[in-house]
C-alpha positions in Angstrom: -8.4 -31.4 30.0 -6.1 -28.6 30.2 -4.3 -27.4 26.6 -0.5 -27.8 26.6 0.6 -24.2 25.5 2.5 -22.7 22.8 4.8 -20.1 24.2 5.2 -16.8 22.2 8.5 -17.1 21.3 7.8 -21.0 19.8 4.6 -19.0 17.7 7.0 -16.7 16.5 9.5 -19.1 15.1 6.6 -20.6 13.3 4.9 -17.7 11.5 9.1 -16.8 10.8 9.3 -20.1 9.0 6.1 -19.4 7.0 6.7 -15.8 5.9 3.9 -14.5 7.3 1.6 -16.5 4.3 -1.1 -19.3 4.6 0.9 -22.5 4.7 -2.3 -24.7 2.9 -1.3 -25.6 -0.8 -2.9 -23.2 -3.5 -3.5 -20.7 -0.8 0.0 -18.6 0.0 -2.4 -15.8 1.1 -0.6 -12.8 3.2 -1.9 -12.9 6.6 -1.7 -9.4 7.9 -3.0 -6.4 7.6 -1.4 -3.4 7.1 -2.5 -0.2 9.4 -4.1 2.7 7.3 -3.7 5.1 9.7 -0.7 6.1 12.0 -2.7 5.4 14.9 -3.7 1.9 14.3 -1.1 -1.2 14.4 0.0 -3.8 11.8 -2.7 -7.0 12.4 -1.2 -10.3 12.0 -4.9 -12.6 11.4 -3.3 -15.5 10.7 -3.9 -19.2 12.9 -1.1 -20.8 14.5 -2.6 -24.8 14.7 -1.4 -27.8 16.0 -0.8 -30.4 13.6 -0.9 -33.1 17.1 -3.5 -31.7 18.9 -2.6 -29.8 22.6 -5.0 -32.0 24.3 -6.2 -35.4 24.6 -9.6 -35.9 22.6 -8.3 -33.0 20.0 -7.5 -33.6 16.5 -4.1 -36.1 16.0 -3.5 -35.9 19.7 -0.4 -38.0 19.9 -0.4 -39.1 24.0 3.5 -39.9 23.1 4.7 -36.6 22.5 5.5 -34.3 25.8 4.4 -30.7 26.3 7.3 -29.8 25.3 7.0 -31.3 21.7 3.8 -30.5 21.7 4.1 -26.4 22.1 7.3 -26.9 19.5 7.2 -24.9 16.2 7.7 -28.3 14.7 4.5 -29.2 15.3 2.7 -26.2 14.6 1.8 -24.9 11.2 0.8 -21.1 10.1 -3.0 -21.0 8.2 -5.6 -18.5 6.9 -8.6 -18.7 9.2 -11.0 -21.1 6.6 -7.7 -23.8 6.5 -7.2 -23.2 10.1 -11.0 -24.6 10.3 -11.0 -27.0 7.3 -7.5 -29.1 9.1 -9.4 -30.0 12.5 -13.0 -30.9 11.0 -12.0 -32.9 7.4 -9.7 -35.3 9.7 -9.6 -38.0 7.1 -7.1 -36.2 4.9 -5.8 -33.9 7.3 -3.4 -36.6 9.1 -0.3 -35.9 10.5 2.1 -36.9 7.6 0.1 -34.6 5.3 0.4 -31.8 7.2 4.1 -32.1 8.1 4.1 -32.8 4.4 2.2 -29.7 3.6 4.6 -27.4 5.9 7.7 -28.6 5.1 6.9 -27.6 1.4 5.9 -24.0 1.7 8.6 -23.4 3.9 11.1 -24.5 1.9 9.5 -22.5 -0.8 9.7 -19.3 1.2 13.6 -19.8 2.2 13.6 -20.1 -1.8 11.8 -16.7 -1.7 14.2 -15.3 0.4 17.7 -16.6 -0.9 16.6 -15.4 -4.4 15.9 -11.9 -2.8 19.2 -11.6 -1.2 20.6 -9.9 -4.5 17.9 -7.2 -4.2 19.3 -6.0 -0.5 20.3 -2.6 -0.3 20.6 0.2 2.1 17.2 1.3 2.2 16.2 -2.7 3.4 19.1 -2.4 6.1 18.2 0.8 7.3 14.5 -0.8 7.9 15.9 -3.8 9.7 18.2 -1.9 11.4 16.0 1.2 12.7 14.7 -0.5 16.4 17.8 0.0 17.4 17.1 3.3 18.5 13.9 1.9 20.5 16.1 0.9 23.3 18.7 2.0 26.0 21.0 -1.1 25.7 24.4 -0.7 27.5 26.9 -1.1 25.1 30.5 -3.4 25.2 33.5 -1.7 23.1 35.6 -4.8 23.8 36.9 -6.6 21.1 36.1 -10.1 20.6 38.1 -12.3 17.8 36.1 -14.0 15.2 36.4 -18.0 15.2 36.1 -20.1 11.8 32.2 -20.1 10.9 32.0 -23.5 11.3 33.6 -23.6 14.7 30.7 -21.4 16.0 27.8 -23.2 14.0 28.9 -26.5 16.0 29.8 -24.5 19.6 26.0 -23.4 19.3 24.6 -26.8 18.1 23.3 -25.3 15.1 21.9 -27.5 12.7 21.7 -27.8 8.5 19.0 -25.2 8.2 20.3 -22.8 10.4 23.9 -23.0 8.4 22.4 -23.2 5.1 20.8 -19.9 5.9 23.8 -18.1 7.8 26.1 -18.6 4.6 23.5 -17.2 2.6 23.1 -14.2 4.4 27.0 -13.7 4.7 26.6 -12.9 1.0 25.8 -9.6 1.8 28.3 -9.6 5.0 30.2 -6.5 2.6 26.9 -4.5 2.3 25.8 -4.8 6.1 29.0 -3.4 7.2 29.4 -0.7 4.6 26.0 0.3 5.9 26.9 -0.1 9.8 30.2 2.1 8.6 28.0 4.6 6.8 25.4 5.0 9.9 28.5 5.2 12.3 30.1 8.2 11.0 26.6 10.1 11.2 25.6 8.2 15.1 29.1 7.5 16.6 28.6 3.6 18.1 25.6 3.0 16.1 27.4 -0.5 15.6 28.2 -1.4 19.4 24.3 -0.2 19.6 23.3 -2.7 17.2 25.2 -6.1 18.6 23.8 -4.5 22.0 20.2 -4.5 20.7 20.4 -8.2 19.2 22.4 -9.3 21.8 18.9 -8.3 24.3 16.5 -10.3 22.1 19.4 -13.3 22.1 19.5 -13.7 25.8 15.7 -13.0 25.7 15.5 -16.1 23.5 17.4 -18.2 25.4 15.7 -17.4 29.0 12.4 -18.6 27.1 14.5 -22.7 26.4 15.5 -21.8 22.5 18.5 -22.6 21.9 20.0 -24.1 18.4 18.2 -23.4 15.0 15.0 -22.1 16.8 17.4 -19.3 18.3 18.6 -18.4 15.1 15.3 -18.1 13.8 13.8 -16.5 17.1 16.4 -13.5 16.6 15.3 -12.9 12.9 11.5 -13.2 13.5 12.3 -10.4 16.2 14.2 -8.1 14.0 12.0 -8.7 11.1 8.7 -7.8 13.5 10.2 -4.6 14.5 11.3 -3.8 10.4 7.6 -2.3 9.5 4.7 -3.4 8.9 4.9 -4.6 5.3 7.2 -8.2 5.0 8.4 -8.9 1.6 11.0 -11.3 0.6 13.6 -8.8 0.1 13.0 -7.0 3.6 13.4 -10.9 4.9 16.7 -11.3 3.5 17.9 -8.3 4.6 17.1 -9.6 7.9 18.8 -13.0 7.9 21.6 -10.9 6.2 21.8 -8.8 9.5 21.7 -11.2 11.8 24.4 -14.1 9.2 26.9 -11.0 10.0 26.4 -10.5 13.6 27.1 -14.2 13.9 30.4 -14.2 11.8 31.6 -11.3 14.3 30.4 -13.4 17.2 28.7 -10.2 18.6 25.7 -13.5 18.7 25.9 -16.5 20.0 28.5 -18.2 22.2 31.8 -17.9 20.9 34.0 -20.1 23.1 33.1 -22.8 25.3 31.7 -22.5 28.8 34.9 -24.5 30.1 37.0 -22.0 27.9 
């Protein structure tokens, strides 16, 4: 029987959530490899795995669930290659509760990671989150758009409690992202409209794929975060979500007035 799939994007969101680390309790292990050379790439090794299996006969197969659910990063979980292995063969304590169990709780421990690493975001962090900007020809938009309330836009765009939680974090730093944005304009005039151009791409990039919501949100920060370097750390992460929290307030992402507006 065929394998329902995991689209790229869904993947993405999932190794986001997990910080790039072995979600299996006691393990955390970093799951990439840095390149040595400038001629090789960054290797991600890790194991996206189902946690319901993507066919029938596959471990926890759930024959409720639709492809759809089943492809979702909900129901996938990040793992070291040995975890990836021990989760479909030792079945009887690999159910489905303990796993969701056993993903929810790292990943609340590395948005823990992150929030406390917001106070260590600085220039040199931005500039790294910042520099794929220059990677592309995006056509830029000097109109000026009016900020709504924060909480307007988090409902307009169906954003849920994780989502927010995370955006008001990373408006802590909204004063740092756009000194730097203001520091890099005066040196590359419309460096800014080059950077809500750039994120505005991967948005509607997002959405073509079905996100929409809080697996948008996080789509757009996985994105920026893959294209920051090669070496994740918590700081670099919160510089990300930082990025991305201020680009929201300015509504330069996401919709910012309703389709029947």
């Amino acid at each position: 029987m065929a394998r329902d799939p995991v689209k790229a994007a869904q993947a993405k969101i999932v190794i986001q959530r997990s910080g790039d680390r072995c979600a299996y309790p006691d393990c955390g292990i970093g799951l990439s490899v840095d390149a040595q050379t400038t001629e090789d790439e960054h290797k991600a090794v890790g194991k996206v795995a189902h946690i319901c299996a993507a066919s029938k006969g596959g471990p926890r197969y759930d024959e409720s669930m639709t492809t759809t659910e089943r492809g979702s990063a909900d129901n996938l979980i990040y793992l070291c290659g040995p975890h990836h292995d021990v989760i479909d063969t030792q079945l009887h304590y690999h159910t489905v509760d303990s796993l969701r169990d056993m993903k929810a709780r790292h990943e609340r421990t590395v948005a823990r990671a992150m929030s406390h690493a917001m106070g260590k975001v600085g220039f040199d962090h931005l500039e790294l989150v910042c520099k794929f900007v220059g990677m592309g020809d995006e056509r830029t938009d000097d109109a000026i758009v009016i900020p709504i309330d924060i909480q307007a836009k988090i409902e307009l765009n169906s954003l849920g409690p994780i989502a927010e939680e995370r955006i008001r974090i990373g408006l802590a730093k909204s004063s740092e992202v756009e000194s730097f944005i203001a520091a890099i304009n005066r040196m590359r005039p419309n460096f800014g409209n080059r950077l809500a151009a750039r994120f505005k791409k991967e948005y509607y990039a997002g959405f073509a794929d079905g996100l929409s919501g809080d697996e948008l949100f996080e789509y757009i920060c996985a994105v920026a975060l893959d294209n920051a370097g090669p070496v994740e750390t918590d700081t670099l992460r919160a510089a990300t979500l930082a990025t991305v929290a201020y680009l929201f307030q300015l509504c330069e992402l996401f919709e910012h007035e309703s389709p029947a507006a």
